[in-house]
C-alpha positions, 0 to 999 in steps of 0.5 A: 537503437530502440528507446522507450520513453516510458523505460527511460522515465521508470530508470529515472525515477528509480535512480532519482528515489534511490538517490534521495533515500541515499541523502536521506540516510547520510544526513539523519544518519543510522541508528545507533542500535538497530536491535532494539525497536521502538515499543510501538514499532514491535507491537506493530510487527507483532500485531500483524502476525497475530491477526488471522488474515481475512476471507471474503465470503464466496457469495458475492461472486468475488467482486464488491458492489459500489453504490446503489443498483437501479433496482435500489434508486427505483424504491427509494424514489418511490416510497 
């Protein structure tokens, strides 16, 4: 019998939260008309199909620089 401890925690949080949205809909309940959306929620849905979907640009080299590099440091310190 081969029992991972990591699996057995991912089954049980999985059952706990599958658990808690199930109490969750039988105490607030199910709309009443699921056809019709609030105004908010479809121009949210909307939206995002409107939006074209953003492209970084390849001189970067695809990754993000964060902070400042030493060459930066080193001419604010001196100036």
């Amino acid at each position: 019998m081969n029992v991972n401890f990591f699996e057995w925690l991912r089954d049980g949080v999985r059952q706990s939260v599958l658990l808690g949205v199930s109490d969750a809909i039988e105490q607030i309940g199910t709309p009443a008309d699921s056809d019709n959306l609030h105004p908010n929620v479809a121009a949210l849905l909307a939206g995002e199909t409107d939006q074209p979907k953003s492209t970084r640009s390849k001189s970067a080299g695809g990754r993000k620089r964060l902070g400042k590099s030493l060459k930066d440091m080193n001419s604010t310190a001196t100036t």
